[in-house]
C-alpha positions in Angstrom: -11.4 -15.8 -32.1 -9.6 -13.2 -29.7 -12.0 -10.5 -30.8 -14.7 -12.4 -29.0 -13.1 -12.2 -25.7 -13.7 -8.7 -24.8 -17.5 -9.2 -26.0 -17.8 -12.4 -24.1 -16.2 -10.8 -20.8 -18.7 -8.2 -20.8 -21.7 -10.5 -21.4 -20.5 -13.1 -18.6 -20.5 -10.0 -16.3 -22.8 -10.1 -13.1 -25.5 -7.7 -13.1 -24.8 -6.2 -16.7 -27.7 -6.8 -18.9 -28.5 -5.9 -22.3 -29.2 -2.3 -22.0 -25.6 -2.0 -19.9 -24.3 -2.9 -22.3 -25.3 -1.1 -25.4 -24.2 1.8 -23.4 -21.2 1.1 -22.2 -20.7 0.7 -26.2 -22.1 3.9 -27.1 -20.4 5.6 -24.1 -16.9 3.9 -24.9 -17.4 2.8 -28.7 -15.5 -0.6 -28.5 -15.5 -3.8 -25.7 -12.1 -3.0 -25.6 -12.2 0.4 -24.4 -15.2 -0.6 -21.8 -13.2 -2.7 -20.7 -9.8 -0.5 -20.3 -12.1 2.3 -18.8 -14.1 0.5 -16.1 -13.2 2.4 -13.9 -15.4 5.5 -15.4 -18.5 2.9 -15.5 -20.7 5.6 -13.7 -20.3 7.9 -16.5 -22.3 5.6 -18.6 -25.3 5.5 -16.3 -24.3 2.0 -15.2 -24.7 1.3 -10.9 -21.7 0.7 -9.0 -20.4 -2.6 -8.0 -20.3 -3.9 -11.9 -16.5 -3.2 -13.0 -14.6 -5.5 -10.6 -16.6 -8.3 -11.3 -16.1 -8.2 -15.1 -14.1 -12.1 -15.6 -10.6 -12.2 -16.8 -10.0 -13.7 -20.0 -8.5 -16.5 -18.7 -11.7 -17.5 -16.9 -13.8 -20.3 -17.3 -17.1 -19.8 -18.5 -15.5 -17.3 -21.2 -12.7 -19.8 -22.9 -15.1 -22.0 -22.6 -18.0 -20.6 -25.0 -15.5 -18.9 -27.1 -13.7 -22.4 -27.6 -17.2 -23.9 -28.3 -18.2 -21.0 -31.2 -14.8 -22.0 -32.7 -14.9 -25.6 -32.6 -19.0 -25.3 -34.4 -17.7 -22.6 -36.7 -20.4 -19.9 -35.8 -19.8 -15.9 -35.4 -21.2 -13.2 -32.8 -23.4 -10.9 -34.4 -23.3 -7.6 -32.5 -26.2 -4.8 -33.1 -23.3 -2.2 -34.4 -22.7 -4.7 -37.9 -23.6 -4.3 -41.1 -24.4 -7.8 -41.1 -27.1 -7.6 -38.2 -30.9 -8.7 -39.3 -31.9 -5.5 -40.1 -35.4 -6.2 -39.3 -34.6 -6.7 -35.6 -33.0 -3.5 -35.0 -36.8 -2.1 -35.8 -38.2 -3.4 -32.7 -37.4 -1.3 -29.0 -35.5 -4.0 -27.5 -33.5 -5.7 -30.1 -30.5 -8.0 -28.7 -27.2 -6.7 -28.6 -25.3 -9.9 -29.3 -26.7 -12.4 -31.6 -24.7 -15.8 -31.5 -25.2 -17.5 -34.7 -24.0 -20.9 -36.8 -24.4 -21.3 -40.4 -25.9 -18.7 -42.7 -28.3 -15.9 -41.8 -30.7 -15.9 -44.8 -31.6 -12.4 -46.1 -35.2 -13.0 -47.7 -38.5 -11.7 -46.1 -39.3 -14.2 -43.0 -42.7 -15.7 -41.6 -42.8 -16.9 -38.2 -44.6 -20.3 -37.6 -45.3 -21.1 -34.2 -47.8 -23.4 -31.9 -47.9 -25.7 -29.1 -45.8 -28.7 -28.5 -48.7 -30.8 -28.1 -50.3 -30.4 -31.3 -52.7 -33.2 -33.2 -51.8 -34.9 -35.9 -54.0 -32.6 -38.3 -51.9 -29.3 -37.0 -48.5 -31.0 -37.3 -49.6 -32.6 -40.9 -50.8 -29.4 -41.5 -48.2 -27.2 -40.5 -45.7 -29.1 -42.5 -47.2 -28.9 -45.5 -48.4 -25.3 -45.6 -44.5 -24.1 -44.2 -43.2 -26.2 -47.3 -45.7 -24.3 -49.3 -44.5 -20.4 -48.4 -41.0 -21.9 -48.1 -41.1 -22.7 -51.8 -42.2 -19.7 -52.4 -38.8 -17.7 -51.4 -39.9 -17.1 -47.7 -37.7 -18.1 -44.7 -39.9 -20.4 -42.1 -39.0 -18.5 -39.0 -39.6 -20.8 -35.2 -37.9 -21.9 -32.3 -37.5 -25.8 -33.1 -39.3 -26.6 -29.9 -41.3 -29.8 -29.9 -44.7 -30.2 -32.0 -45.6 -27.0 -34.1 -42.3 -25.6 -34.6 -40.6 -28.9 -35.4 -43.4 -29.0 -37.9 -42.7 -25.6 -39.5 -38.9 -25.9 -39.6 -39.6 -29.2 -41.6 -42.0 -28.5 -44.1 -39.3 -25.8 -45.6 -36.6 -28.4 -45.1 -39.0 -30.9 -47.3 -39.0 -28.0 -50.0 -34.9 -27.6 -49.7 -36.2 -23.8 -48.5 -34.7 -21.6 -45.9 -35.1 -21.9 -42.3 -33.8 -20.0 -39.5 -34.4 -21.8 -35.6 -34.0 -18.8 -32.5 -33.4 -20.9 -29.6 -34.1 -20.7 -25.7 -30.0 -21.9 -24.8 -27.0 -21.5 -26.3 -26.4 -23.0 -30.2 -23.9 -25.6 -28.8 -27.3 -26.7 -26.8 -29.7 -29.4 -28.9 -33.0 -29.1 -27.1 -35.0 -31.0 -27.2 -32.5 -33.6 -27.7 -34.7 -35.4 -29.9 -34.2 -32.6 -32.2 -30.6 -33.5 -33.2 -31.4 -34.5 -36.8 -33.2 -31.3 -37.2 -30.3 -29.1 -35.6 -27.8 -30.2 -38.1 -30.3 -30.0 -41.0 -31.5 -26.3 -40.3 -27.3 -25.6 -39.5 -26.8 -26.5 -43.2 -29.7 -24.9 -44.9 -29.9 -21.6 -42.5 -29.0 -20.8 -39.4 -29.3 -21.0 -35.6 -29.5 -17.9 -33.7 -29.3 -17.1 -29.7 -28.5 -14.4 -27.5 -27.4 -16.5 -25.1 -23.7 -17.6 -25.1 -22.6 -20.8 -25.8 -22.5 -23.1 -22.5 -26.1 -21.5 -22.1 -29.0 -24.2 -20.4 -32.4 -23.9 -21.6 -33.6 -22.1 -18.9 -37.9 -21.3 -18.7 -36.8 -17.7 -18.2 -34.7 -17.5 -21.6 -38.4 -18.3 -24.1 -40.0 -15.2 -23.6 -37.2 -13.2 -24.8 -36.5 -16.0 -27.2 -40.0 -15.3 -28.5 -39.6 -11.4 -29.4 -36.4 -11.9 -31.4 -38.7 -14.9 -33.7 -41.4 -12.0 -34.1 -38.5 -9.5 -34.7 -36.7 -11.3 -37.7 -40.2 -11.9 -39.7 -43.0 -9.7 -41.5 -45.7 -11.6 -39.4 -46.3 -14.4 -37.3 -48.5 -17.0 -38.0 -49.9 -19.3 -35.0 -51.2 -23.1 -35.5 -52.0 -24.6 -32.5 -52.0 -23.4 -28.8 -53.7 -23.9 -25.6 -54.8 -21.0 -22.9 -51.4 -20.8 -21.7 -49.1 -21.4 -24.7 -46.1 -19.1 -25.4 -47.1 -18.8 -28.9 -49.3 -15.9 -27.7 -46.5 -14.5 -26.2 -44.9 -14.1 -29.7 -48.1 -12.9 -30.9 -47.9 -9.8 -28.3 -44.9 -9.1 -29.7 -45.7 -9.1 -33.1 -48.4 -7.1 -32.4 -46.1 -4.7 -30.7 -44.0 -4.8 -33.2 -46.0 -3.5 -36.0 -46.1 -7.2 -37.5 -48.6 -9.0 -39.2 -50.7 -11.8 -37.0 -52.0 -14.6 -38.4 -54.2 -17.5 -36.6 -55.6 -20.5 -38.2 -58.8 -21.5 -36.8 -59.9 -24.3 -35.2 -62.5 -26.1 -33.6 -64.1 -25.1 -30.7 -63.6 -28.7 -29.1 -60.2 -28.7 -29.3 -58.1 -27.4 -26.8 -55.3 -26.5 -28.9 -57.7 -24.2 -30.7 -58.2 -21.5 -28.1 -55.3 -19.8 -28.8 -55.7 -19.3 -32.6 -59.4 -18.4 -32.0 -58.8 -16.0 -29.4 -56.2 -14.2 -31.5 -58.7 -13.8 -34.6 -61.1 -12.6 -32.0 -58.9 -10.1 -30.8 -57.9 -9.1 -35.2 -55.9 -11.6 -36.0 -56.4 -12.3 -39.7 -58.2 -16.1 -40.0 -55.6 -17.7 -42.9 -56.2 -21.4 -43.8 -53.7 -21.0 -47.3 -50.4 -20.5 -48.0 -51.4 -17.8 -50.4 -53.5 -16.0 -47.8 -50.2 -15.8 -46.0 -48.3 -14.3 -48.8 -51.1 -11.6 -50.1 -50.9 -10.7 -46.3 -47.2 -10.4 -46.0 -47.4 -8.2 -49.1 -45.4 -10.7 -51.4 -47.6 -11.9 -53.4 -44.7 -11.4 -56.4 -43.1 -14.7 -54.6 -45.7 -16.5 -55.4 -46.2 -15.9 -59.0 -44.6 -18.9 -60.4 -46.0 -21.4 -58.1 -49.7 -21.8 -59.5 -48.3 -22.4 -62.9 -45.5 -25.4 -61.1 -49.3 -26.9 -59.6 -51.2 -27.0 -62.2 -49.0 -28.8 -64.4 -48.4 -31.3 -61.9 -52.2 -32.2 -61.5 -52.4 -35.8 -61.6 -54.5 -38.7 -63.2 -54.5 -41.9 -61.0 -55.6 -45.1 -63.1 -58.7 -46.7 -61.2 -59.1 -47.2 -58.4 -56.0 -45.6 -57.1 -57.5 -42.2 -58.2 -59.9 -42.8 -55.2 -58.1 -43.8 -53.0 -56.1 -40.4 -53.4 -59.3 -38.8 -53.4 -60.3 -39.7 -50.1 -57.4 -38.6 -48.2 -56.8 -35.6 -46.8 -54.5 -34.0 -43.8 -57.2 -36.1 -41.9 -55.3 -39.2 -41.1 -58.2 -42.3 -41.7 -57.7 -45.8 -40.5 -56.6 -48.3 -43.6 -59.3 -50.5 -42.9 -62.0 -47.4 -43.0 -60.4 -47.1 -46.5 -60.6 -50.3 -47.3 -64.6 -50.9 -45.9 -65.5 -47.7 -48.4 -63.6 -48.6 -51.3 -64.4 -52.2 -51.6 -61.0 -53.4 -52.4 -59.0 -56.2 -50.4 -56.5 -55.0 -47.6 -53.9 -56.4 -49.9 -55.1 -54.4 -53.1 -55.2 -51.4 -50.8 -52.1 -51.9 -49.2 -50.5 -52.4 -52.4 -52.3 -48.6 -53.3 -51.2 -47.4 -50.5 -47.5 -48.1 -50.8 -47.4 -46.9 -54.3 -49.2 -43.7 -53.2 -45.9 -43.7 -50.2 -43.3 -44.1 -52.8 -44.9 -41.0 -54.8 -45.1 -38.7 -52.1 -48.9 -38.3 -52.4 -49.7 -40.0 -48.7 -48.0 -40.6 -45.6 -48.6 -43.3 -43.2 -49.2 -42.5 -39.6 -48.8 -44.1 -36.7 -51.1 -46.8 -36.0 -52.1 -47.8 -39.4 -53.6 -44.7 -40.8 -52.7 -42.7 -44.0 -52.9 -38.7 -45.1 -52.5 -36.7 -48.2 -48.9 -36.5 -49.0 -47.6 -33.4 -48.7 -46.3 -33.4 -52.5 -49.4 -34.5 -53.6 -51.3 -32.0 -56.0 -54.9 -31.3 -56.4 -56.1 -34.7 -58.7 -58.7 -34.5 -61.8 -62.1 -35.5 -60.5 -62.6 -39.5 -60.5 -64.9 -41.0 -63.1 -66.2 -42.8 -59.9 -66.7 -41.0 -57.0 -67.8 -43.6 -55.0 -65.5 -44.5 -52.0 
């Protein structure tokens, strides 16, 4: 790892920032050669003051972060590699060092993002419709935050797809903790990217710029859930910026996790509901081909009554004895429906007693009888 110490001694460098740096690098072509020629710092544009405070490599903060990339096996990505996300060196201020553990998929991305606080339709939701574009060959893009991003980086996880988590701190830093589960999963079926060092805190000042780099690695971003002040429209202004796609599912004027979306598709956004809205948007409706066939082979014919049962759940989540008040059956007859409808995959249970369509659940035939 002792190509990472020249790198890391130039990013742990007072007052030398992003754009310092990519020209010391053009100016001086290697870390190595900044380094050795700090002395003509001026020539690259760069104030005064900045050379003597560049840390030794003995020092702390450096050993420290390049002993921590070592020890989680992970890499630095620097903007002058072959093996940099291309699609990030397309936006104007793409990072110049990319910390990153496990492995970088190469297949067109979609951001998913939303509030931490989302209901229990937007998380349900967002899980299964991130499963849905994951399946189709896209990488879920997000920033494993609490709520809507959680959701997103799960649903592909729940169709073994590709997901890839940007995050606010350094990838040696599991935040929210809560999240550790998640971290390891996402380490071993895509990757964890940061252009913060190793040792870094989750700082509020790190999301914004956190934000542009989730925009940057996908086509388009698609926004959930999100309140007045969320920073998911924050990585819809970059999109936009970008060039990228936005997308905005809509939502009901009463809730306050549906200003956000609503504003956006005010403002253009395109109103998406489907996963297959998503991917005639993105322009990739060619992933997609083979999935319709998968669905409609798997439609489903419940025996009575567990046919309506099925029928009358949805992302929804309804109480078990609402269910069991409409369908006439016992709560043991329904519980028993219920837990066979679990060990399927076509509903979930919530908290506090109430079910919703599982997210492996297909469309079912029509009941002989509809009443429930």
């Amino acid at each position: 790892m002792e190509h990472l110490l020249p790198w890391l001694r130039l990013q742990f460098t007072p007052g030398l920032g992003r754009v310092g740096l990519m020209r010391l690098i053009e100016r001086f072509k290697t870390p190595d050669q900044a380094i050795e020629n700090a002395g003509r710092w001026h020539l690259a544009g760069l104030r005064k003051g900045l050379a003597p405070a560049i840390p030794a490599s003995t020092d702390s903060k450096v050993q420290k972060a390049c002993e921590r990339l070592d020890e989680m096996r992970g890499r630095l990505l620097t903007i002058w590699d072959t093996d940099y996300p291309q699609r990030l060196t397309q936006i104007s201020d793409p990072p110049a060092l990319l910390y990153c553990c496990g492995e970088l998929p190469t297949a067109p991305a979609l951001a998913i993002v939303g509030t931490r606080h989302p209901t229990d339709f937007g998380r349900i939701f967002t899980r299964k419709l991130a499963g849905e574009i994951a399946a189709a060959g896209i990488v879920i893009v997000s920033g494993m935050a609490r709520g809507i991003d959680s959701s997103a980086h799960l649903g592909a996880l729940d169709e073994t797809g590709k997901t890839v988590a940007v995050l606010g701190c350094g990838i040696d830093c599991i935040y929210p903790p809560e999240n550790d589960g998640l971290y390891r999963q996402i380490v071993d079926n895509g990757a964890l990217l940061s252009e913060y060092p190793p040792g870094s805190d989750p700082l509020p000042g790190h999301f914004p710029g956190r934000n542009r780099i989730i925009s940057g690695l996908s086509l388009g971003t698609l926004v959930v859930e999100a309140c007045c002040d969320s920073g998911s429209l924050i990585t819809a202004e970059f999109a936009l910026e970008q060039g990228r796609e936005v997308m905005a599912v809509p939502g009901g004027v009463d809730h306050p996790t549906s200003y956000g979306p609503n504003l956006l598709i005010k403002q253009g956004a395109h109103p998406v509901t489907e996963a297959e809205e998503i991917i005639q948007i993105l322009g990739l409706s060619g992933c997609h081909a083979n999935r319709n066939a998968v669905d409609e082979s798997d439609v489903i014919d419940l025996h009575e009554p567990a046919g309506r049962v099925l029928a009358a759940l949805s992302l929804t989540p309804r109480h078990s004895d609402e269910l069991t008040l409409e369908s006439g059956l016992t709560p043991i007859e329904l519980s028993v429906i219920l837990l066979h409808l679990e060990l399927q995959g076509y509903a979930e249970k919530m908290p506090g007693g109430r079910y919703v369509r599982g997210r492996r659940a297909p469309q079912p035939k029509p009941p002989t009888n509809t009443s429930l």
